[in-house]
C-alpha positions, 0 to 999 in steps of 0.5 A: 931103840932097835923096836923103833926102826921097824915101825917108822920103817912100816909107817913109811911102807904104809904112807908110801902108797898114798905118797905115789898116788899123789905123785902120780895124779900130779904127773896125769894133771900135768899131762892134761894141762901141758897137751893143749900147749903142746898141740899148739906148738906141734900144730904150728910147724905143721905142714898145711897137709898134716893139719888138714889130715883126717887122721891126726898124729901127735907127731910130725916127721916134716917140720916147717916155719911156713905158718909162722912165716906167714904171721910174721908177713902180716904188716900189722903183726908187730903194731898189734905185738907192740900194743899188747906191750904197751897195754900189759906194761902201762896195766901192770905198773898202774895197778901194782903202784894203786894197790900196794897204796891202797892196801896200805891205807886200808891197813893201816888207817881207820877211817869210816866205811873202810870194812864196807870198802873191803867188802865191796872189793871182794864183791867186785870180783864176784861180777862176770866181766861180760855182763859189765862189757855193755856198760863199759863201752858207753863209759868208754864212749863218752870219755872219748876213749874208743877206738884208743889203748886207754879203752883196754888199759882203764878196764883192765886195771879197775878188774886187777885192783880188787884181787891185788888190793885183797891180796897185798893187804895181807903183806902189808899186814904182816909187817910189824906196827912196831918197825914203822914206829922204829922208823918214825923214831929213827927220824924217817918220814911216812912217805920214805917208810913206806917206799924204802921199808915197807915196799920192798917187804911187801914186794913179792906179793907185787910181783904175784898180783902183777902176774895175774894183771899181766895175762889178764891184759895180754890175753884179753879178746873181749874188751880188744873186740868190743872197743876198738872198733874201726881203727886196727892200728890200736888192736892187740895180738888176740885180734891178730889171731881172727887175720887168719881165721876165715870161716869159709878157710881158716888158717889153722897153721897161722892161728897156732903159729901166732898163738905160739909167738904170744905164749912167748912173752908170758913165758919170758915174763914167768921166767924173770919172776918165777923166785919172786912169784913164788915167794909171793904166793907163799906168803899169801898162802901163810897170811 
């Protein structure tokens, strides 16, 4: 017994180091990703001088909210904050409910084509949004949906469905057969099986896949510029952004600033689902 302890003592001195390693090339990680955020912040209560300095300092010894009171004087900031609500929310709910019923239908059906409809969701991920952005405009075109929020909700939900439908499948696998023919028994209908039992099981990995639909959604810059195209009262916060944005004088302060108040929402949102999300990638992750 007294021989063993020496040689777990020593096989912990030689993991230490690795484990330090690890440790530390976390922390750097952490770093390189968290500075681009903390700059963003810093640069927003920055005074116009500071910004402007040739000589930046990660630092400032003179904070100011006039860059954000800036961005929250423009009249259009609270449409364009609103609509981004509205366009995450009405994308989240939508792809959430279709692909927790199409996982469900690809799992547990068998129907012909089902492995060449699965295969073509994970192809459909493959495809750059950009080279889709041409032809989605003239779809969006002759639905009549330019110049609307149904123009950034459709795109949106039809780009989250394939990484959700992929990613819930395996949740909606992971519940026994024999719990659903337990409810079938016990008188419950497939309908109440499915929105009673089975949802709530698979719930975390809703919550997961709505976290990639949500800032998908809320970040998008590429579908707000190409789709709405002469009415403003219908754009988001990303355009809000180009208000401060001139090429001949750009308001550097406004653009963190307003980037500040978008970060804001997501943050909030990662907050109220952080123990669920995490669940959910779990769960992913051992299916």
């Amino acid at each position: 017994m007294s021989s063993d302890r020496p040689r777990a003592h020593a096989r912990r001195f030689v993991r230490r180091p690795w484990r330090l390693a690890a440790e530390a090339s976390a922390l750097v990680i952490a770093v390189v990703v968290a500075f681009p955020l903390y700059w963003m912040v810093l640069s927003a209560f920055r005074p116009v001088g500071e910004i402007e300095s040739a000589e930046p300092r990660p630092w400032t010894l003179s904070p100011t909210l006039d860059s954000f009171r800036r961005v929250f004087e423009q009249q259009e900031f609270g449409r364009y904050f609103l609509n981004s609500l509205v366009v995450a929310g009405a994308v989240v709910l939508a792809s959430a409910i279709i692909a927790f019923l199409a996982a469900t239908a690809v799992t547990r059906f068998r129907f012909r084509f089902r492995t060449t409809l699965l295969i073509m969701f994970l192809v459909a991920q493959m495809v750059p949004v950009e080279a889709l952005t041409i032809p989605l405009f003239f779809v969006m075109r002759d639905l009549g949906q330019l110049n609307t929020l149904g123009a950034l909700i459709l795109p949106h939900i039809a780009f989250s469905l394939p990484f959700a439908i992929w990613m819930l499948r395996g949740f909606v696998k992971a519940v026994p057969e024999a719990l659903e023919e337990a409810a079938y028994l016990d008188g419950a209908s497939r309908t109440r099986f499915m929105w009673q039992i089975l949802f709530p099981l698979v719930f975390p990995g809703l919550v997961a896949t709505s976290v990639f639909s949500f800032i998908s959604a809320w970040n998008d810059f590429l579908f707000a510029k190409s789709f709405i195209i002469s009415d403003t009262s219908q754009s988001t916060l990303p355009m809000a952004l180009l208000v401060f944005y001139k090429p001949d004088d750009p308001d550097w302060g406004g653009v963190m600033a307003a980037s500040t108040v978008m970060t804001i929402p997501v943050l909030i949102f990662f907050v109220l689902v952080q123990r669920r999300l995490v669940s959910g990638l779990g769960g992913a992750v051992k299916d």
